[in-house]
C-alpha positions as CSV (number, residue, x, y, z in Angstrom):
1,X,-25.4,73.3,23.5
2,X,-28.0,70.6,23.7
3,X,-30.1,70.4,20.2
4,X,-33.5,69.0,21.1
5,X,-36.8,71.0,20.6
6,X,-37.2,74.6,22.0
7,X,-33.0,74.6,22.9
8,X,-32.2,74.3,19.0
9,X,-34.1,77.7,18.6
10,X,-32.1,79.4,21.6
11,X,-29.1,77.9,19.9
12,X,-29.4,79.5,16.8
13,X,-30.5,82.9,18.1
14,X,-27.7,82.9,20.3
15,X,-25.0,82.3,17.5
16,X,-26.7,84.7,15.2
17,X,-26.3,87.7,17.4
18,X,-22.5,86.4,18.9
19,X,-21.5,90.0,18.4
20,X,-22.8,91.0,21.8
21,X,-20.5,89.2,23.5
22,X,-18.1,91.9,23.2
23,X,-15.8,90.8,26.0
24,X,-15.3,87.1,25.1
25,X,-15.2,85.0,21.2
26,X,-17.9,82.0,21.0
27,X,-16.7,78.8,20.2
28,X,-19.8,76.9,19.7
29,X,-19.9,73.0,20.0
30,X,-23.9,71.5,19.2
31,X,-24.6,68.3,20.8
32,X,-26.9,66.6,18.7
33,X,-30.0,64.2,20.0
34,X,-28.8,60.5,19.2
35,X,-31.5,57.7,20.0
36,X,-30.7,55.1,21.6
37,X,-31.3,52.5,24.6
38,X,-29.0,54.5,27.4
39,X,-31.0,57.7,28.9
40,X,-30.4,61.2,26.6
41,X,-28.9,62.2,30.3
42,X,-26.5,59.6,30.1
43,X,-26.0,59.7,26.6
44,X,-25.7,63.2,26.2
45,X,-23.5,64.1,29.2
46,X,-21.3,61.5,27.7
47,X,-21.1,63.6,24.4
48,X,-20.9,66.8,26.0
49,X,-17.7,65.2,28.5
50,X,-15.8,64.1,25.0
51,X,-16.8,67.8,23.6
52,X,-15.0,69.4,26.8
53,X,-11.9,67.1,26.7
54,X,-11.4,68.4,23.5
55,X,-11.2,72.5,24.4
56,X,-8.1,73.9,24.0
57,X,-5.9,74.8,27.1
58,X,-6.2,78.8,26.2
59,X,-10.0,78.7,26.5
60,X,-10.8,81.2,29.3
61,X,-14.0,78.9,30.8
62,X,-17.4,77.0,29.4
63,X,-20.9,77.5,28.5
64,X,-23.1,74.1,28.9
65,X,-27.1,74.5,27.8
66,X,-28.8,72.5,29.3
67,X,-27.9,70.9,32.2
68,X,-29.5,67.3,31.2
69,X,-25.9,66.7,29.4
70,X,-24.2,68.1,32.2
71,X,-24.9,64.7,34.3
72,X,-22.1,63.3,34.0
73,X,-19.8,66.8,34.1
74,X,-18.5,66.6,37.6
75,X,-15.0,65.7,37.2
76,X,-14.3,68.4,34.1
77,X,-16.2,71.2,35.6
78,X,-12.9,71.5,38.1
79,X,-10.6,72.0,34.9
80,X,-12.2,75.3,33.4
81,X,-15.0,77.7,34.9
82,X,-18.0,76.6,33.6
83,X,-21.6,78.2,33.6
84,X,-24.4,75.7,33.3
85,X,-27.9,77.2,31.4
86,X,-31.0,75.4,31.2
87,X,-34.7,76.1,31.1
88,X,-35.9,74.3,33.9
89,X,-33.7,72.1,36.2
90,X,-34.3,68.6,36.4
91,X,-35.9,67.7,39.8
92,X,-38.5,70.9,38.6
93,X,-39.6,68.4,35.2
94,X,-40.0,65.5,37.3
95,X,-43.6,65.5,37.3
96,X,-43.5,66.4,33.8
97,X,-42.0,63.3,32.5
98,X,-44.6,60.8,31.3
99,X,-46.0,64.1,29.1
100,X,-42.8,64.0,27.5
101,X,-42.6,60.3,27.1
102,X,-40.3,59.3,29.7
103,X,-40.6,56.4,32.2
104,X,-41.7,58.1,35.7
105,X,-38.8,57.7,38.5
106,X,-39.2,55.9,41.6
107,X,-37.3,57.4,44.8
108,X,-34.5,55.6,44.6
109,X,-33.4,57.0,40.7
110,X,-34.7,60.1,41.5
111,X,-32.3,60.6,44.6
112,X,-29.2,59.6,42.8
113,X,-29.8,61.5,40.0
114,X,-30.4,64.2,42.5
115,X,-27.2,64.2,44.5
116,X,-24.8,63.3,41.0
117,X,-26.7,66.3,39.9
118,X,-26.0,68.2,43.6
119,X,-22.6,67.0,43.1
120,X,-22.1,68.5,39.6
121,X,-23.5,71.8,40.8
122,X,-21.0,72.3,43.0
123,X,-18.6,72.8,41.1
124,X,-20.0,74.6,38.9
125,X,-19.0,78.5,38.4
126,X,-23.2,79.6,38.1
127,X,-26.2,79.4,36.6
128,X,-28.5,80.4,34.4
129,X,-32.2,79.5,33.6
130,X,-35.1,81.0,31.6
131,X,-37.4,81.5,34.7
132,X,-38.0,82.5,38.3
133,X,-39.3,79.0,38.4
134,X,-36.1,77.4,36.8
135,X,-34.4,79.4,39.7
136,X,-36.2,78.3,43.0
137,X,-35.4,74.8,41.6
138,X,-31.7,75.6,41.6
139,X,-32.1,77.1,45.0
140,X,-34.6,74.5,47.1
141,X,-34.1,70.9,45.0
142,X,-30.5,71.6,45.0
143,X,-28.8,74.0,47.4
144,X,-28.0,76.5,44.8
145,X,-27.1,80.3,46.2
146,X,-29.5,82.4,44.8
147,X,-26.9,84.9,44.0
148,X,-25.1,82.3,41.6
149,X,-28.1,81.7,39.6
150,X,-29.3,84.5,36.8
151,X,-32.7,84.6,35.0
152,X,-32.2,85.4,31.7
153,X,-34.6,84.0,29.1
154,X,-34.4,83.0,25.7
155,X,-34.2,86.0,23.3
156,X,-35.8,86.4,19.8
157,X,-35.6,88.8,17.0
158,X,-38.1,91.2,17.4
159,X,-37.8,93.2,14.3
160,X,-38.3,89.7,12.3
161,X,-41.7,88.8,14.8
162,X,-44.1,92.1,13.6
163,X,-48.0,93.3,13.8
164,X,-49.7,93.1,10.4
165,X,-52.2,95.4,10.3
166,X,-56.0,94.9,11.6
167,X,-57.7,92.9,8.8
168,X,-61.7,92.4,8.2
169,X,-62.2,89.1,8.6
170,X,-62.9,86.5,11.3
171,X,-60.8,86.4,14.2
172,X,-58.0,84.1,13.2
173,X,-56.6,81.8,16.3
174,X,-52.8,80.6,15.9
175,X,-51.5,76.9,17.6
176,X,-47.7,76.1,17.2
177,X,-46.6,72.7,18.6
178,X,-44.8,69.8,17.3
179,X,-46.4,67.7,20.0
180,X,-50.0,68.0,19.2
181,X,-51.3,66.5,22.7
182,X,-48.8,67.4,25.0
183,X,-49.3,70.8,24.1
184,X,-53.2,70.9,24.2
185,X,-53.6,71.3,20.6
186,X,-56.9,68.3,20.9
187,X,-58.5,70.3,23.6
188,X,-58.1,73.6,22.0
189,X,-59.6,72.2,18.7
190,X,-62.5,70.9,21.1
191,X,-63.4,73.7,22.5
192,X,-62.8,75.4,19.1
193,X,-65.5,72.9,17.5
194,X,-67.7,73.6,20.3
195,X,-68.1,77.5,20.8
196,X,-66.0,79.2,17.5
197,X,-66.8,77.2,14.6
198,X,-68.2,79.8,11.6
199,X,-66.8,82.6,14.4
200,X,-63.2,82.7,14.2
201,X,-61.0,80.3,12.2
202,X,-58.5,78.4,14.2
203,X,-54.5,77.4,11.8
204,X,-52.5,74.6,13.5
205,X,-49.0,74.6,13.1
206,X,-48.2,71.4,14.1
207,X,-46.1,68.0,13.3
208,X,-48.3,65.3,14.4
209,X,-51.0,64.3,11.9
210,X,-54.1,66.6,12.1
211,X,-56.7,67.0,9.4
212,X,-58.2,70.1,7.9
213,X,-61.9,70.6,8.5
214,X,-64.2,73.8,8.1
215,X,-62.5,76.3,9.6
216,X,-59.4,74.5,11.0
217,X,-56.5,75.2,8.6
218,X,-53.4,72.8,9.9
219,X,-49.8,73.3,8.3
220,X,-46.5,70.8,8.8
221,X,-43.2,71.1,9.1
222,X,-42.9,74.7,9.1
223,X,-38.7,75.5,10.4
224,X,-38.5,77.5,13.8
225,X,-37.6,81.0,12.2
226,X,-38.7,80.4,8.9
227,X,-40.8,83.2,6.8
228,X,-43.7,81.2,6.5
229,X,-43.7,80.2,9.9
230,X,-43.9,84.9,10.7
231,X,-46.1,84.9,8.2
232,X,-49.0,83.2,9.7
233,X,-48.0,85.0,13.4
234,X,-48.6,88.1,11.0
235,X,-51.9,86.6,10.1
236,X,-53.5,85.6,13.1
237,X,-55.7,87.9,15.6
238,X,-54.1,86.0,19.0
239,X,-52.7,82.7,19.9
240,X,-53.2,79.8,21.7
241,X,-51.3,77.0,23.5
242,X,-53.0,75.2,26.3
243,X,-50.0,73.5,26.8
244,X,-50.2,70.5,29.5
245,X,-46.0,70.3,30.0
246,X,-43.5,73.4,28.9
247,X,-40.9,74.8,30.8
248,X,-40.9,77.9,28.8
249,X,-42.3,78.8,25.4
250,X,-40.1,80.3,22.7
251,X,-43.3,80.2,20.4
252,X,-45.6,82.7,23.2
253,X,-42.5,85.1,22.9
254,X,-42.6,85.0,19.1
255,X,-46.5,85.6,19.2
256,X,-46.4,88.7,21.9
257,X,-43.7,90.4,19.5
258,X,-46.3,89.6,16.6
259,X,-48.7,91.6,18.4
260,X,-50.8,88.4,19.4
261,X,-52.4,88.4,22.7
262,X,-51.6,84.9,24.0
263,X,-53.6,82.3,26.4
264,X,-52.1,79.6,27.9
265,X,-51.6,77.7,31.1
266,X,-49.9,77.9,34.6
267,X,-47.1,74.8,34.1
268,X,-43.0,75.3,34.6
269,X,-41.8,79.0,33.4
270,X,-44.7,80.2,31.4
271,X,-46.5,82.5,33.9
272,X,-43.0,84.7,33.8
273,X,-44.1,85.5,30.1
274,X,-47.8,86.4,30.1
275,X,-48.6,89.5,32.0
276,X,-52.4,88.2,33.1
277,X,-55.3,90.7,32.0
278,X,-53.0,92.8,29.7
279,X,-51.1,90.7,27.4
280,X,-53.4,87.5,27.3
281,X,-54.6,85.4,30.0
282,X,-53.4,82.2,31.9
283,X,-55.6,79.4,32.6
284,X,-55.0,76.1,34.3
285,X,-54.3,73.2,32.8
286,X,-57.0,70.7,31.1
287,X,-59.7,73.2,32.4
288,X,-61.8,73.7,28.9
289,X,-64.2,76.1,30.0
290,X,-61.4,78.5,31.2
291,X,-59.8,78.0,28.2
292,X,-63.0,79.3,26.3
293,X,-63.8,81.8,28.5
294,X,-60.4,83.4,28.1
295,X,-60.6,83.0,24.3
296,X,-64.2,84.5,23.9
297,X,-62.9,87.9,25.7
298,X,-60.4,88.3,22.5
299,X,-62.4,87.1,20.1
300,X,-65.5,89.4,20.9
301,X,-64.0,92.2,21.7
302,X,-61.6,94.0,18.8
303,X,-60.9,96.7,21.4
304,X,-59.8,94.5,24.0
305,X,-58.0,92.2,21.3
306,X,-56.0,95.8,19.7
307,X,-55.3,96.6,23.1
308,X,-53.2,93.7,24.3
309,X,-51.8,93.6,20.7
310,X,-49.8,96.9,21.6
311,X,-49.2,95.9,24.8
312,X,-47.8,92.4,23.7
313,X,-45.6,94.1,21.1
314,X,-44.3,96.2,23.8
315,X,-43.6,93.4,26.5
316,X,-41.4,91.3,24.3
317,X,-39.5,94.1,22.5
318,X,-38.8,95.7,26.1
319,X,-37.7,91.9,28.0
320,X,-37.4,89.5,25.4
321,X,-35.1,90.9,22.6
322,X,-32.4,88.8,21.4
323,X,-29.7,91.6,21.5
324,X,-30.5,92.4,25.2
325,X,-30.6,88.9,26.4
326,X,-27.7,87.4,24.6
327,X,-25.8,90.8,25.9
328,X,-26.8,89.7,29.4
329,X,-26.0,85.9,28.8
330,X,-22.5,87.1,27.7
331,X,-21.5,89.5,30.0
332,X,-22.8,86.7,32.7
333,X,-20.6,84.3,31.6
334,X,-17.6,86.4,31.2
335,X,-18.0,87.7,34.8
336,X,-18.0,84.0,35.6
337,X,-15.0,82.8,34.0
């Protein structure tokens, strides 16, 4: 399993609750982010293709997340039954790429990273990916059958990600994201400065370096998972992430279960989580006024706010529990190999 941003959460969710997979036993094998000159594609599949030629011969088949370090997999996939899992296939980033600060590809890269990929596929025993967008990528970019490719997204633990009671106080508006402008955090804190300032109070959670001012309250290097981290979903009102590149978000889960009515934008997976009008809204990307808009309908109006709370709470604990969806993953991949 690939360890880079959002996949190290689903990593460590997945190996928490290894119990539900009642018909097979884990083995887990991380494959760590190295820097370096070479592509991570290249770099990566090469670790994951010494990671495979080292499984013993009684291991029934593989599990390989994501399929960026499955490049370079063609020739083992043919040895053992393997299941390939990502959260958005790569032809369905490319336009993505400069966001996550990666060279744009001209035609010719792009189409023989395409057919190795195509080749790889092939072989592989299915599929699985965190959205009905991940899928339609497997199925148009890359000649997928639809029936070989499950959605099943990333779980979390609900009974860790709870409502806190109503409190008295301003509205409080929650931001998680490492990468402050990729993920919108400068326009939010914009249009925050603009129409909420001495209305609501706005708490980044973010890596990149942001300073406090009135109202803005930014914490650093908070862990995925971490108490401090549910705390402040606990002490928020709803959350925002007006996010510019994502193929899913792991962090809009976590603030449905908390009760948070979420806004954030139409890119990759992320419309599969937000059920528009009655768990938050969606908005397109870069558009400030919609982004706003959507946020003054929480903000100034408790009933509405209360109102998607419960029906947040109720959406994740009902599709995106971590004991449902690692079931699923497991039984998928036991039925594959």
């Amino acid at each position: 399993m690939e360890q880079t941003l959002g996949n190290v959460s689903h990593y460590l969710n997945l190996r928490a609750h290894e119990a539900q997979a009642r018909s097979i036993a884990p083995e887990w094998i991380p494959i760590d982010f190295r820097p370096g000159t070479l592509p991570w594609a290249l770099r990566g599949s090469l670790l994951a293709r010494r990671a495979l030629a080292s499984v013993p011969a009684d291991v029934a088949g593989c599990f390989v997340h994501t399929t960026t370090i499955a490049l370079l997999l063609s020739g083992r996939l043919g040895k053992k039954p393997t299941v390939l899992s990502t959260d958005g296939p790569p032809m369905a980033k490319r336009d993505m790429r400069p966001l996550y600060g990666l060279d744009s590809e001209n035609n010719a890269a792009r189409n023989l990273k395409r057919a190795i990929y195509r080749r790889t596929f092939r072989r592989a025993a299915g599929f699985v990916t965190w959205s009905n967008w991940g899928k339609a990528s497997f199925v148009n970019d890359y000649g997928c059958r639809d029936e070989d490719v499950a959605v099943i997204p990333p779980g979390i633990d609900t009974s860790a990600f709870v409502p806190a009671a109503p409190a008295k106080r301003m509205p409080r508006i929650l931001f998680v994201g490492g990468d402050f402008v990729r993920k919108g955090g400068e326009l939010l804190l914009d249009v925050f400065r603009k129409r909420f300032r001495g209305r609501a109070q706005l708490v980044l959670v973010t890596g990149s370096p942001v300073p406090e001012e009135a109202d803005v309250e930014v914490h650093r290097n908070l862990a995925a998972n971490s108490p401090q981290l549910r705390a402040l979903y606990a002490g928020c009102d709803l959350f925002a992430l007006p996010t510019r590149a994502d193929c899913y978000s792991i962090v809009a889960i976590e603030a449905l279960a908390s009760g948070l009515p979420v806004v954030t934008t139409r890119v990759g997976g992320i419309p599969d989580i937000v059920v528009e009008g009655k768990t938050g809204h969606l908005i397109d990307v870069d558009d400030a006024a919609a982004l706003g808009d959507a946020l003054e309908s929480i903000v100034s109006d408790p009933r509405e706010r209360a109102a998607m709370s419960a029906a947040g709470r109720k959406d994740a604990v009902a599709r995106y529990d971590i004991r449902d969806t690692a079931r699923r993953l497991f039984e998928f991949v036991a039925g594959r190999c």
